[in-house]
Biotite code that builds the C-alpha atoms (Angstrom):
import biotite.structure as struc

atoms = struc.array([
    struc.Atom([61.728, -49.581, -82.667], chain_id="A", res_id=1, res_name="UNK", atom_name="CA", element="C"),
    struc.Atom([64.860, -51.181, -81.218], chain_id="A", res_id=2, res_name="UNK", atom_name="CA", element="C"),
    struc.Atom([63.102, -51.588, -77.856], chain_id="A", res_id=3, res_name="UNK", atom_name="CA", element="C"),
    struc.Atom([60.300, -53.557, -79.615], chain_id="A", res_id=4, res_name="UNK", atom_name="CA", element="C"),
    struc.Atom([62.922, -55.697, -80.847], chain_id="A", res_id=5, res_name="UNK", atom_name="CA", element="C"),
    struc.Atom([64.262, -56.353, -77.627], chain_id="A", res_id=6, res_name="UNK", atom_name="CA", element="C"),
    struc.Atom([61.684, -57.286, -75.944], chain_id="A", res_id=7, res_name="UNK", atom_name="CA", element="C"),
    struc.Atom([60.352, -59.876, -79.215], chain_id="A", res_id=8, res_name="UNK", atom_name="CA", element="C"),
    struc.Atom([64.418, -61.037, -78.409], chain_id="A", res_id=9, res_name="UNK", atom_name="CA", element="C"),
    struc.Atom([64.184, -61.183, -75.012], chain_id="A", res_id=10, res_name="UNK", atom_name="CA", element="C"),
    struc.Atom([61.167, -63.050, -74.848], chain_id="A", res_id=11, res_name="UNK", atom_name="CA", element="C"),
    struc.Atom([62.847, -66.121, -76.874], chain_id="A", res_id=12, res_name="UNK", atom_name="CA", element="C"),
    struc.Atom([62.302, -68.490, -74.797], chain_id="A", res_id=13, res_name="UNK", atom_name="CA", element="C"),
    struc.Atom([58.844, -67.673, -74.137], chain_id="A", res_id=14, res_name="UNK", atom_name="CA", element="C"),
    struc.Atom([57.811, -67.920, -77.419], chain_id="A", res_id=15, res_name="UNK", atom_name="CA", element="C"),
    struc.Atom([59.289, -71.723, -77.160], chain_id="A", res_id=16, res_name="UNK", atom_name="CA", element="C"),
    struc.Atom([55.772, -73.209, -78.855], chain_id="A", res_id=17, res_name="UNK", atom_name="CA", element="C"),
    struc.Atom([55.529, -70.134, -80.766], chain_id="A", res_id=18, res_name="UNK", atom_name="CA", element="C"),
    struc.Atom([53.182, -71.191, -84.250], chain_id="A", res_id=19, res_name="UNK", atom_name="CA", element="C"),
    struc.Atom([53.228, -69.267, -87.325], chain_id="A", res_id=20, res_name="UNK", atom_name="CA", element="C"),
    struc.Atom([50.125, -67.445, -86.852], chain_id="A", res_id=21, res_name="UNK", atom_name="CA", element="C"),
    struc.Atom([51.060, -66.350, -83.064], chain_id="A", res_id=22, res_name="UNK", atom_name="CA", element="C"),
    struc.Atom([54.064, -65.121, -84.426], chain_id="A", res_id=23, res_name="UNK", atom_name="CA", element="C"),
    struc.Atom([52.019, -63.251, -87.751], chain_id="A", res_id=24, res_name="UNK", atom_name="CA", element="C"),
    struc.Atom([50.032, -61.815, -84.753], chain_id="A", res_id=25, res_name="UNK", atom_name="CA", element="C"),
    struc.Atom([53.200, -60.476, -82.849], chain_id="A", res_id=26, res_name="UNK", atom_name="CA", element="C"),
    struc.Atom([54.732, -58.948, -86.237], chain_id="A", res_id=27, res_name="UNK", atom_name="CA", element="C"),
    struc.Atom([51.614, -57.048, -87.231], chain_id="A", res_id=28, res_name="UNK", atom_name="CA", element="C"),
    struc.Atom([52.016, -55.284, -83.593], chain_id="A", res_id=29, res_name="UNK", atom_name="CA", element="C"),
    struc.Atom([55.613, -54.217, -84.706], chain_id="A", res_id=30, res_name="UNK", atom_name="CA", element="C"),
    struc.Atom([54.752, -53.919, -88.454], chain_id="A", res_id=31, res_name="UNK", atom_name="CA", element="C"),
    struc.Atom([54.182, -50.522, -88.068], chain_id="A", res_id=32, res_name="UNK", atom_name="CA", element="C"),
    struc.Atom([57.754, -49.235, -85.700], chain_id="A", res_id=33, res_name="UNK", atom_name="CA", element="C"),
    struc.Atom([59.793, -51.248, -88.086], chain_id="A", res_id=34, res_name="UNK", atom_name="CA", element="C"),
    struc.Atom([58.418, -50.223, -91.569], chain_id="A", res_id=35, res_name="UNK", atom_name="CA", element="C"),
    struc.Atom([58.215, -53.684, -92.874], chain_id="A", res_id=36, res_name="UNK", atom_name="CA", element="C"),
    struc.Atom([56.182, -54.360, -96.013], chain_id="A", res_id=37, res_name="UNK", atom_name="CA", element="C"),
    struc.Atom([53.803, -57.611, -96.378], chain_id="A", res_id=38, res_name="UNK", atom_name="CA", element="C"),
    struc.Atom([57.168, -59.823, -97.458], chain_id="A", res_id=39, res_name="UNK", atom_name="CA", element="C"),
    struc.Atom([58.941, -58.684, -94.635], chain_id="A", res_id=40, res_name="UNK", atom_name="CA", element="C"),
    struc.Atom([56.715, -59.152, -92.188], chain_id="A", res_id=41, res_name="UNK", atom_name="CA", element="C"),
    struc.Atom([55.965, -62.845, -92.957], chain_id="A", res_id=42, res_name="UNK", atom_name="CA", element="C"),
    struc.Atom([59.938, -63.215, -93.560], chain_id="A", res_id=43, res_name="UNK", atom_name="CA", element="C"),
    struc.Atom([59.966, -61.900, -89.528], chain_id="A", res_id=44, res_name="UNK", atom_name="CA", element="C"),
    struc.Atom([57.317, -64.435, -88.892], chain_id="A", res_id=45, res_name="UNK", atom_name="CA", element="C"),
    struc.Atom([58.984, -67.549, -90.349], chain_id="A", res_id=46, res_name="UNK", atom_name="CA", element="C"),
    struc.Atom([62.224, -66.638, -88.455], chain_id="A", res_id=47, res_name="UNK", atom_name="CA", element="C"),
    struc.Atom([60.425, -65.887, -85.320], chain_id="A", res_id=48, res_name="UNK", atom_name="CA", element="C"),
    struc.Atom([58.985, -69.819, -85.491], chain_id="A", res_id=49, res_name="UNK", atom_name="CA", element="C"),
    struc.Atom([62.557, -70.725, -86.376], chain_id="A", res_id=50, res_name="UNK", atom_name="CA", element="C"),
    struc.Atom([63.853, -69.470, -83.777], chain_id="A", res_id=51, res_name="UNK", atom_name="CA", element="C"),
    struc.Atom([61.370, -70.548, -81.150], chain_id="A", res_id=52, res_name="UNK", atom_name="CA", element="C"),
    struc.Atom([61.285, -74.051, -82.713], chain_id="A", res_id=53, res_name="UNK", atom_name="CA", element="C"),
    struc.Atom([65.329, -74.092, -81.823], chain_id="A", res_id=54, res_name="UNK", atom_name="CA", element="C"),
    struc.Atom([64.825, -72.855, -78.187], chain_id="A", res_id=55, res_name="UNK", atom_name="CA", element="C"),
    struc.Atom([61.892, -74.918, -77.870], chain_id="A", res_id=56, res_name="UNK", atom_name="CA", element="C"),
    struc.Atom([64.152, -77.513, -78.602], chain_id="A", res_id=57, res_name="UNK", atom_name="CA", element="C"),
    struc.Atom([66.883, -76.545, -76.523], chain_id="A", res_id=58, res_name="UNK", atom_name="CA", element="C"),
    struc.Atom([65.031, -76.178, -73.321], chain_id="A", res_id=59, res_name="UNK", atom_name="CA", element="C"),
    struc.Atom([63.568, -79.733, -73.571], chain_id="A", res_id=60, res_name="UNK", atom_name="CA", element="C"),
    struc.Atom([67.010, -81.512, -74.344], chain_id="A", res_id=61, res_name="UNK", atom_name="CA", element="C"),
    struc.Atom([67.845, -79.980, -71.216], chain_id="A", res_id=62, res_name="UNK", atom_name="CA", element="C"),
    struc.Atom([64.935, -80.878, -69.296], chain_id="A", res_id=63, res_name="UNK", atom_name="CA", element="C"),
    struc.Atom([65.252, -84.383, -70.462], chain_id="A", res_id=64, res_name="UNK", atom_name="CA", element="C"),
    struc.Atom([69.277, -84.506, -69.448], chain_id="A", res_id=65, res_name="UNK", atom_name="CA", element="C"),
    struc.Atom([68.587, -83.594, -65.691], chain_id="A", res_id=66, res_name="UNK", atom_name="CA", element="C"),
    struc.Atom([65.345, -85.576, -65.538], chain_id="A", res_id=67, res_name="UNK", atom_name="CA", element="C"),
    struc.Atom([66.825, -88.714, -66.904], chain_id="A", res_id=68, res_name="UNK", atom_name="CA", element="C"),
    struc.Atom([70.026, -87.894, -64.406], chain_id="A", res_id=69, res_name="UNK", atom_name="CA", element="C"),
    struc.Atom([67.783, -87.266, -61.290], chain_id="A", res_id=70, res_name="UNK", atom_name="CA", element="C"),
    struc.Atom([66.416, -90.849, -62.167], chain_id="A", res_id=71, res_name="UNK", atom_name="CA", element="C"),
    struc.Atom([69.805, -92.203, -62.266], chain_id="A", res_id=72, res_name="UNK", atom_name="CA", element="C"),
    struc.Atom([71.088, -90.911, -59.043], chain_id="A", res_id=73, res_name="UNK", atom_name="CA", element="C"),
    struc.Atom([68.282, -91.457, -57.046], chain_id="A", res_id=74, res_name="UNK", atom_name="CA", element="C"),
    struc.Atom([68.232, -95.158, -57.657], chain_id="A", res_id=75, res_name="UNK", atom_name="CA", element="C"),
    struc.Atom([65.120, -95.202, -59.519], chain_id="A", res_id=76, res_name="UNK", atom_name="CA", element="C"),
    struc.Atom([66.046, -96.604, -62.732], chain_id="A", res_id=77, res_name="UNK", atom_name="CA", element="C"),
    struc.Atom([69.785, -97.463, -63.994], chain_id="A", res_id=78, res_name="UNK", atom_name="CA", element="C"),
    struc.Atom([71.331, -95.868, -67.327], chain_id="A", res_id=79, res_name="UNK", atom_name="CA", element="C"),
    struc.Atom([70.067, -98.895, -69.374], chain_id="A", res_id=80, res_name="UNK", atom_name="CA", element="C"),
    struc.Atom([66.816, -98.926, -67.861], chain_id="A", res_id=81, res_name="UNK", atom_name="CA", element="C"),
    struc.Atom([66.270, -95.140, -68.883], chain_id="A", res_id=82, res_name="UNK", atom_name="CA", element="C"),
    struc.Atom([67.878, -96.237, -72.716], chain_id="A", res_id=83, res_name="UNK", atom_name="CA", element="C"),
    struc.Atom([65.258, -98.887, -72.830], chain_id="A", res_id=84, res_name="UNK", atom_name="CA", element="C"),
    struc.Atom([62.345, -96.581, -71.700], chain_id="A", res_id=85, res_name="UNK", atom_name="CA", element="C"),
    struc.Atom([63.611, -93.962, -74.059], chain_id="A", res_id=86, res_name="UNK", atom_name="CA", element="C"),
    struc.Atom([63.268, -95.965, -77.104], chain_id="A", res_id=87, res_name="UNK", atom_name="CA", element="C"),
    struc.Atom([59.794, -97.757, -76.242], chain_id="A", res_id=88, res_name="UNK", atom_name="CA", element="C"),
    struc.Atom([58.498, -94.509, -75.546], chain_id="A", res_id=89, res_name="UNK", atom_name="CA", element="C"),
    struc.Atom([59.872, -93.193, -79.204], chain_id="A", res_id=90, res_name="UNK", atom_name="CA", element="C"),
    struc.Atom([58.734, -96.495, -80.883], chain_id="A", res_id=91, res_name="UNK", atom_name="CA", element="C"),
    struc.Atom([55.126, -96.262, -79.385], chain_id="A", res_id=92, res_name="UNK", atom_name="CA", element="C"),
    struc.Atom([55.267, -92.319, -80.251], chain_id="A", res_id=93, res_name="UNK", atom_name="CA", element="C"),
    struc.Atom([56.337, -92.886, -84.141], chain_id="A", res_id=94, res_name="UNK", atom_name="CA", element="C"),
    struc.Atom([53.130, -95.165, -84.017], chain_id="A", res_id=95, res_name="UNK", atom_name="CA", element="C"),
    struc.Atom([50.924, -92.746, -82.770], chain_id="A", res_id=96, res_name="UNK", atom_name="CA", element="C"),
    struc.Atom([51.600, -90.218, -84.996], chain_id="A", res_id=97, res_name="UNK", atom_name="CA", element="C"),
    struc.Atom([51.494, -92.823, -88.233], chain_id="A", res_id=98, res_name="UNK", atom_name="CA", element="C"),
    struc.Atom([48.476, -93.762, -86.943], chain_id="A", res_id=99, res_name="UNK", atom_name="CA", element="C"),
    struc.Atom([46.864, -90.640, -86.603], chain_id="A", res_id=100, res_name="UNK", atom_name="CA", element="C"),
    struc.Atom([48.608, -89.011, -89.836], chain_id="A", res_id=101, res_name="UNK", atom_name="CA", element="C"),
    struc.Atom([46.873, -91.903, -91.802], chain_id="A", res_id=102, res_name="UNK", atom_name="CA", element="C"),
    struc.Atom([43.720, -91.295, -90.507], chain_id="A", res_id=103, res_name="UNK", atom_name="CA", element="C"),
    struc.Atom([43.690, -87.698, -91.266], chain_id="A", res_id=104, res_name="UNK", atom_name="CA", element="C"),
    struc.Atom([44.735, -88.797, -94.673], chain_id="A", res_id=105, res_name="UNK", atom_name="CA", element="C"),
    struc.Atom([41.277, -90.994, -94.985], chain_id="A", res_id=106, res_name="UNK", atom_name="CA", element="C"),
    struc.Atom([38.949, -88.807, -93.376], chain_id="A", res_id=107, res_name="UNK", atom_name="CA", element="C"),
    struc.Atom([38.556, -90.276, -90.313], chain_id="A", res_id=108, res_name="UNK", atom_name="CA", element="C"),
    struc.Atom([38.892, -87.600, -87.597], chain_id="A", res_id=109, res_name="UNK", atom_name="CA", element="C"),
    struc.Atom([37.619, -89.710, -84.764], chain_id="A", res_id=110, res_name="UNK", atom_name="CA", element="C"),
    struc.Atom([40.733, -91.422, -82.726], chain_id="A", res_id=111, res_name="UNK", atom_name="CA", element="C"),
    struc.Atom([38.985, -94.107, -81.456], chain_id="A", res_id=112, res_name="UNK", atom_name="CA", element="C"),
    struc.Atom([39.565, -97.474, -82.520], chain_id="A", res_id=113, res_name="UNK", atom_name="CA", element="C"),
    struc.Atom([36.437, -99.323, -84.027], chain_id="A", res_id=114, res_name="UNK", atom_name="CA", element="C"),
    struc.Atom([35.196, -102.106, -81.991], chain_id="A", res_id=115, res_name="UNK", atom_name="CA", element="C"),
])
């Protein structure tokens, strides 16, 4: 049982994009060597997502810091050119998803725009 555990631990960052029902899946394999009831085992579940949500998060704040340094140094782009691109990119992403979240909302599951 504690081995089990270990390796779910170990595997941490592996289960970076972990969703809930992966992680339902990976707790009804241990379900049985830890003697966890129904409650329990969606309890593991939600923590496991937590978790993976955090390291997920983790990993790509790091990525980000050495990719936006190795643009820096190189000479590709200067600190304020990197800010700039930073927030376009996050402006044009918040539209995307309000754009797409709305058209869930009506129905509309096609992306394209009308023409």
């Amino acid at each position: 049982m504690k081995q089990t555990m270990k390796k779910i631990v170990q595997t941490g960052y592996g289960l970076g994009l972990l969703s809930f029902a992966e992680a339902k899946k990976v707790v009804r394999r241990v379900q049985k060597d830890l003697n966890l009831d129904d409650d329990e085992s969606i309890k593991l579940a939600q923590e496991l997502v937590k978790n993976s949500e955090k390291a997920s998060k983790r990993v790509l704040g790091t990525a980000t810091e050495f990719f936006e340094s190795a643009l820096v140094k190189s000479g590709i782009a200067s600190k304020g050119e990197v800010k700039t691109a930073k927030k376009v990119f996050t402006k044009r992403a918040d539209k995307v998803k309000t754009a797409v979240r709305e058209r869930v909302k009506k129905g509309l599951h096609q992306f394209r725009k009308k023409r």
